[in-house]
N, C-alpha and C positions, 0 to 999 in steps of 0.2 A: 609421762610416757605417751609418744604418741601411740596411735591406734590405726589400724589399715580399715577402709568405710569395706564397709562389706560389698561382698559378690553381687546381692539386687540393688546395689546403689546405683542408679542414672549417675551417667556423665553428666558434670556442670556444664550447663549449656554455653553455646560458644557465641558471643552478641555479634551483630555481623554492625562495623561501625561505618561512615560515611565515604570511606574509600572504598569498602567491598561494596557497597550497597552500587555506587556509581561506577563501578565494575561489571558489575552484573546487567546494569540496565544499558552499559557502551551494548555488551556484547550483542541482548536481546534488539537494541535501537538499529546499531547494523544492519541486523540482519532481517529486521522488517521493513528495513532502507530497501534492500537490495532487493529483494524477495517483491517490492508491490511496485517496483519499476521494472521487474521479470529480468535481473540480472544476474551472470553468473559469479561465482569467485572470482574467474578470470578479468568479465567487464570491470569488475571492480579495480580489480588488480591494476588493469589496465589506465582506467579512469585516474586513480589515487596513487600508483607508482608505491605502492603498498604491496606486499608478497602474497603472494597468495596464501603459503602455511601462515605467515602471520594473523593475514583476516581469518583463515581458519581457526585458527587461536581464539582471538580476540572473542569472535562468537560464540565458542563452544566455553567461554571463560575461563580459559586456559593462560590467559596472555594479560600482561598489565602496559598495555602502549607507554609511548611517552608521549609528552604535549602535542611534538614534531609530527609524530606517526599520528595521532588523534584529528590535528587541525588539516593532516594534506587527506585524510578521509572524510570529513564536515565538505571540501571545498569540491572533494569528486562529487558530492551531493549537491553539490550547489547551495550550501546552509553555510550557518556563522556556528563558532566551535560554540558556541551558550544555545544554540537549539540543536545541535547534534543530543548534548551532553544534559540538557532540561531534562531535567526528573521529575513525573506528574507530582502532583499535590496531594498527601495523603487526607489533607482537610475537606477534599469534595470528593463527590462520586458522580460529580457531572466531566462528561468526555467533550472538549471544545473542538473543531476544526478549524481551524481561523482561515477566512480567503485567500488569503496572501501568503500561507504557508506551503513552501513548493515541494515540502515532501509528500502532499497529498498529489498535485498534478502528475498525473501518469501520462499526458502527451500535451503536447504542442508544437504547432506549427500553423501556418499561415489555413491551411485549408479543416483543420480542427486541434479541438480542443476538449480534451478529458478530466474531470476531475473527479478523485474518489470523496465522498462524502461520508462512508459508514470508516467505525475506526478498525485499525489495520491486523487487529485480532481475527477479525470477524472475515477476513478472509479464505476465501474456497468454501464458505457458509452462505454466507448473504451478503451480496457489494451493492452500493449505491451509490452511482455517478450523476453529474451534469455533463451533458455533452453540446460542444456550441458546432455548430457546421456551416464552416463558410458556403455561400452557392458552389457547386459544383463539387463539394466536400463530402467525402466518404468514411465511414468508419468500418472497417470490410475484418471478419475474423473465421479464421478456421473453429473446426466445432469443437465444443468445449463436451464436458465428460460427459457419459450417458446418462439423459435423463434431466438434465441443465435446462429451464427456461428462462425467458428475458421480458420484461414487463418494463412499458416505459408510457410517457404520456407526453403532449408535442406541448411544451411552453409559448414557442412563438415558431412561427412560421410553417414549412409543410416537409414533410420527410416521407420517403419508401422505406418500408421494410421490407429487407427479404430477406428468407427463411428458406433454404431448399430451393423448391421452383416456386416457391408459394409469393406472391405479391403482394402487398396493399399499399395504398396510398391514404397518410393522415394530414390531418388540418390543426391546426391551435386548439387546443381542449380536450380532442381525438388521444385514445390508450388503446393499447394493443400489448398482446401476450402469445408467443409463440414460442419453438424448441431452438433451444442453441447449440445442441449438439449436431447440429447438420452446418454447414457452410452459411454463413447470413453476414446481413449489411443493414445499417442504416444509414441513407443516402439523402441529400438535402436535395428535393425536385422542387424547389423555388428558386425564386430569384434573391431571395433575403436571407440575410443567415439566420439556422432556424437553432432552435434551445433545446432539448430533452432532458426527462430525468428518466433514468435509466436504471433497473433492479436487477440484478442478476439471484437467482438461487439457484441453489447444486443440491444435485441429491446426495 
């Protein structure tokens, strides 16, 4: 005769197998896609010819794509569908950036070049970029939250910071830390294009 488990008996836990698992990480990958390129649903939408409720879905892990809808979203990324869809390694607890990886690149163009170097968690905490600045090259930003500074140090060439009205002018080896919740730039005042590495923290 069977027997009913009693009333304190836990549910049999539910094992989450290799389709849910790479479910969960589509949705989470999206949307740290979109999020550290400062895109909206919409960009997306528009990029990838993808719906908006769907990408809503998708992220909120609500939505099981198909291949079709999965590959025309790798390619608005500019990625191949095997690194949209890479699943870290649960055998290491080291976080790689590789250089060549363009979902880290947050800008380019002929007169600069951004890369994020800290991983993509760790945003609105503590970022950590290379910035390359052709001569004449600007990286110019509205202020960031109260309370925000920016630490950087000149790898090659010579850069202004500005901050508010505040000025200075660095050299190769030269660091500087100031507020970036006011209006600022760093601007390449050489003739050579110059290198930075560049910290942001928030409070």
């Amino acid at each position: 005769m069977k027997t009913s488990p009693a009333a304190s008996d836990p549910p049999a836990p539910v094992s989450q197998g290799p389709a849910e698992a790479l479910h969960r990480h589509l949705g989470g990958r999206v949307r740290e896609l979109r999020t550290v390129r400062g895109w909206s649903l919409e960009a997306l939408a528009r990029a990838s010819g993808v719906s908006r409720s769907m990408l809503s879905q998708i992220e909120r892990e609500r939505a099981n794509p198909t291949l079709a809808v999965t590959l025309r979203i790798a390619r608005a990324f500019n990625l191949t569908l095997g690194d949209l869809l890479e699943m870290p390694s649960a055998s290491t607890s080291v976080t790689v950036i590789h250089a060549n990886d363009r979902t880290y690149h947050y800008r380019s163009d002929r007169h600069c070049e951004l890369r994020t170097l800290s991983p993509l968690n760790l945003e609105k905490d503590v970022e950590i970029y290379e910035l390359i600045l052709q001569p004449g090259g600007a990286l110019r930003s509205a202020p960031h939250f109260q309370g925000t500074r920016e630490f950087l140090t000149v790898q090659r060439g010579q850069i202004r910071v500005e901050s508010g009205d505040d000025l200075e002018t660095l050299n190769r080896g030269d660091s500087a830390s100031y507020r970036a919740d006011v209006p600022h730039a760093i601007v390449n005042a050489g003739r050579t294009p110059a290198a930075v590495f560049l910290v942001v923290i928030y409070q």
